[in-house]
VOPAGU-2260 file (C-alpha; in pm, 1 decimal, decimal comma):
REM VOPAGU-2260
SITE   aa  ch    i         X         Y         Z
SITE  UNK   A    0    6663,1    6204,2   11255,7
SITE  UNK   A    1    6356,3    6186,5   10996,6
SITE  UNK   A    2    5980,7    6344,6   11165,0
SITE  UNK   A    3    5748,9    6030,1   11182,3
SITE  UNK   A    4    5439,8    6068,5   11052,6
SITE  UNK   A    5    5143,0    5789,0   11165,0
SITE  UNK   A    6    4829,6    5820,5   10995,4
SITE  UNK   A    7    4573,5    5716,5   11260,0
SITE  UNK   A    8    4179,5    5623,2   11226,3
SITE  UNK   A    9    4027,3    5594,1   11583,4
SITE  UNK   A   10    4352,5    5396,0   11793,5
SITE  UNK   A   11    4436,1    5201,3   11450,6
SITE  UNK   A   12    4726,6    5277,5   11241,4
SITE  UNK   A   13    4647,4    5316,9   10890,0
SITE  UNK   A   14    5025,9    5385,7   10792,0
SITE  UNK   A   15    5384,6    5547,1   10899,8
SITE  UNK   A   16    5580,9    5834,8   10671,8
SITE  UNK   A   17    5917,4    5948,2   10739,8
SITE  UNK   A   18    6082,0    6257,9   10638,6
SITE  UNK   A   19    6361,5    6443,7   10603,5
SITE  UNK   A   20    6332,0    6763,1   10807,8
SITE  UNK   A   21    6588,7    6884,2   10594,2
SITE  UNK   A   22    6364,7    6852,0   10257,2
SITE  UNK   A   23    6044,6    6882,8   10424,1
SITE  UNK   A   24    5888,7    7159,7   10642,6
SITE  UNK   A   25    5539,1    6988,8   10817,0
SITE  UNK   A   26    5238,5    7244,4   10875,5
SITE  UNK   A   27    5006,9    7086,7   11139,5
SITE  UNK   A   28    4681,4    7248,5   11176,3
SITE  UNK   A   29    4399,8    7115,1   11469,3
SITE  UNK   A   30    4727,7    7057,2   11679,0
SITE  UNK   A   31    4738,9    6955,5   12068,7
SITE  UNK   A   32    5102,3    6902,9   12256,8
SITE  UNK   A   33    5109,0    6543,7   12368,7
SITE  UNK   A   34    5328,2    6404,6   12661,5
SITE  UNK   A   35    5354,7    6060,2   12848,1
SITE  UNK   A   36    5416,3    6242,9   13221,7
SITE  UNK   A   37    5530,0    5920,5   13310,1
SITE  UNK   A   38    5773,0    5834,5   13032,4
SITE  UNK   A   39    5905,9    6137,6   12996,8
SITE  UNK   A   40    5973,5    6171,9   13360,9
SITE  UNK   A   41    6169,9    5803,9   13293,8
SITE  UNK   A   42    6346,9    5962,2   13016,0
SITE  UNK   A   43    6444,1    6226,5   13240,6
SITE  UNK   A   44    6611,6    6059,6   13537,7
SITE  UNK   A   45    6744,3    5796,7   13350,0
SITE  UNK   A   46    6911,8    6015,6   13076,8
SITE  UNK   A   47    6823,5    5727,9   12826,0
SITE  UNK   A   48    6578,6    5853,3   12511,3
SITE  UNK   A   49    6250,8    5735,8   12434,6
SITE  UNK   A   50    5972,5    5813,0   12259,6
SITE  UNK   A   51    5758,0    6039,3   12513,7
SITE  UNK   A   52    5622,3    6335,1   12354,2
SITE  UNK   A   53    5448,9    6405,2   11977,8
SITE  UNK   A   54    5208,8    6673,1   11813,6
SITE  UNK   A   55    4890,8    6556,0   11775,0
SITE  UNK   A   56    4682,1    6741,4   11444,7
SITE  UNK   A   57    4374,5    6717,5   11266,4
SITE  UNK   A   58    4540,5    6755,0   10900,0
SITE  UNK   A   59    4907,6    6825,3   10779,9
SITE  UNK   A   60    5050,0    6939,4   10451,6
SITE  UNK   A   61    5431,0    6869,3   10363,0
SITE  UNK   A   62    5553,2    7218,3   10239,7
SITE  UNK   A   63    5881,3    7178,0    9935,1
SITE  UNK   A   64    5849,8    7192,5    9587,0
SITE  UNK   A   65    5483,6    7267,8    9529,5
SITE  UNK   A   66    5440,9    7483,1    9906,6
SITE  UNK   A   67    5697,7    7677,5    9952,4
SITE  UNK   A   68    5836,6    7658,8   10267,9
SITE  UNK   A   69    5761,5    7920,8   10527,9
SITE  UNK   A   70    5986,2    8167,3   10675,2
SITE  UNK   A   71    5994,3    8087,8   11035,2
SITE  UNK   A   72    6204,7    8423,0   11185,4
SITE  UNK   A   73    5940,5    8548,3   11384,8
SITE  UNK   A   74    5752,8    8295,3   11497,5
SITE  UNK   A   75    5800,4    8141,6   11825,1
SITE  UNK   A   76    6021,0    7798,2   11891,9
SITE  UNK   A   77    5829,9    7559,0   12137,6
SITE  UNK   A   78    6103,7    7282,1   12290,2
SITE  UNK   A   79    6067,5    6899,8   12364,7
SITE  UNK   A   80    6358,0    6721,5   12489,8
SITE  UNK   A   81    6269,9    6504,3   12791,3
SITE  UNK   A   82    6619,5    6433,4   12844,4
SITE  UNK   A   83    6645,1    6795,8   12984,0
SITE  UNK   A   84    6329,7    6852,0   13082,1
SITE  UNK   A   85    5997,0    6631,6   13078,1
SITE  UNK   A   86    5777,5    6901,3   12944,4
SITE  UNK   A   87    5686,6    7131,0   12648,5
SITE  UNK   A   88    5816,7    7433,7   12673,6
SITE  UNK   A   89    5775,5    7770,8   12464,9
SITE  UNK   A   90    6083,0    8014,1   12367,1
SITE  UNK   A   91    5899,2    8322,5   12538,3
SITE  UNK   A   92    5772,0    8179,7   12980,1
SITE  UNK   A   93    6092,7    8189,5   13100,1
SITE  UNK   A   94    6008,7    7803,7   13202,7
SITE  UNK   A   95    5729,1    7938,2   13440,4
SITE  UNK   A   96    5467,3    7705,0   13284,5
SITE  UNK   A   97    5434,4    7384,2   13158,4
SITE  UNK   A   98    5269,7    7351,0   12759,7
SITE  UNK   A   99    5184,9    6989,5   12818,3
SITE  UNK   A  100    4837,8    6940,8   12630,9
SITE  UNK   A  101    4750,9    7288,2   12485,3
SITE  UNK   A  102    4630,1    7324,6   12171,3
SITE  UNK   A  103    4711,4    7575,7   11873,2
SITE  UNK   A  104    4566,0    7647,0   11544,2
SITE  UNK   A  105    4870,3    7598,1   11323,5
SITE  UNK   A  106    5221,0    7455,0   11397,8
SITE  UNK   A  107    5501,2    7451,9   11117,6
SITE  UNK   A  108    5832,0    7278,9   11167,4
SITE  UNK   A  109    6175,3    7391,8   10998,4
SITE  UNK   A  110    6453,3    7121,5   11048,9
SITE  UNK   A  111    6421,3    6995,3   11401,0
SITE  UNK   A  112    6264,7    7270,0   11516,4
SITE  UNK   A  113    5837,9    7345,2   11592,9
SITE  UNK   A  114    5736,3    7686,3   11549,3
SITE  UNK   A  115    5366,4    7837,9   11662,6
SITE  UNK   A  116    5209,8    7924,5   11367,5
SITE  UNK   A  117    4902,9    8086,3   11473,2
SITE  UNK   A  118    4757,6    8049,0   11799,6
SITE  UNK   A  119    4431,9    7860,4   11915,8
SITE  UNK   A  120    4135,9    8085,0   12088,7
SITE  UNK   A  121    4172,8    7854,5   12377,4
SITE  UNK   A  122    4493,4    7780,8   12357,7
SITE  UNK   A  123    4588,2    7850,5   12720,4
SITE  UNK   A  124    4319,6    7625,3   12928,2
SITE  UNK   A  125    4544,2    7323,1   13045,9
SITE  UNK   A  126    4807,7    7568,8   13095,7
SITE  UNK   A  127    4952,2    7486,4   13474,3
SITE  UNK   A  128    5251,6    7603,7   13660,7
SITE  UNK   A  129    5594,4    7434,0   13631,5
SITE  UNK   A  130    5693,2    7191,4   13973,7
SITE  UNK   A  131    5993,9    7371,4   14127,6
SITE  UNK   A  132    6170,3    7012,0   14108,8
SITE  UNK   A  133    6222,0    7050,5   13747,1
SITE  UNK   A  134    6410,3    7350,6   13726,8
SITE  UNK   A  135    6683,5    7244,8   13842,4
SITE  UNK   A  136    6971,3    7263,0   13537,1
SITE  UNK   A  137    6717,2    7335,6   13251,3
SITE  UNK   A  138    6833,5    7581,6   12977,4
SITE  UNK   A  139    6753,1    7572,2   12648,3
């Protein structure tokens, strides 16, 4: 698994990076959640991965050598894995609410893993209650 990275001006791609999220921890900053409801609800019942869900961020710096990486122990996880779930999720709502297109400040990754970084003033506005029909199995 490598983090893809598409460089974007407007709805044109400019380029596509890959890297190692074992050499490489990302910092996002300007970031929104993005989902595909649809997709991801596809990826769901179908149990068959796809491309559904990404970060979206204003500017991102690749933290290794010259940035030393972060510590990320007390920071809080968010989850994406629309084969268990079609939503974003964050380590601390018990599943209550679904993260689906809220925004944050900062975001930093550390091997597969997102982490909240700092939080957005508004972070909270598209925040909306989790459907009962999707909490079925889900643990994370």
């Amino acid at each position: 698994m490598h983090w893809q990275v598409t460089v974007k001006q407007r709805s044109k791609v400019i380029d596509v990076y890959y890297y190692d999220p074992n050499e490489f921890q990302l910092e996002m900053r300007g970031c929104r959640l993005r989902n595909r409801p649809n997709k991801a609800k596809q990826v769901f019942d179908s149990g068959r991965h796809d491309v559904s869900g990404w970060v979206r961020c204003e500017e991102m710096m690749l933290r290794k050598d010259f940035y030393p990486v972060l510590p990320v122990d007390n920071l809080e996880k968010l989850y994406y894995n629309p084969l268990r779930d079609p939503h974003w999720r964050r380590e601390s709502d018990s599943n209550e609410f679904v993260w689906d297109e809220t925004e944050y400040a900062s975001l930093i990754t550390n091997g597969k893993q997102v982490y909240i970084l700092e939080e957005h003033d508004c972070a909270f506005d598209n925040l909306r209650e989790i459907d009962p029909k999707y909490l079925g199995d889900f643990k994370i």
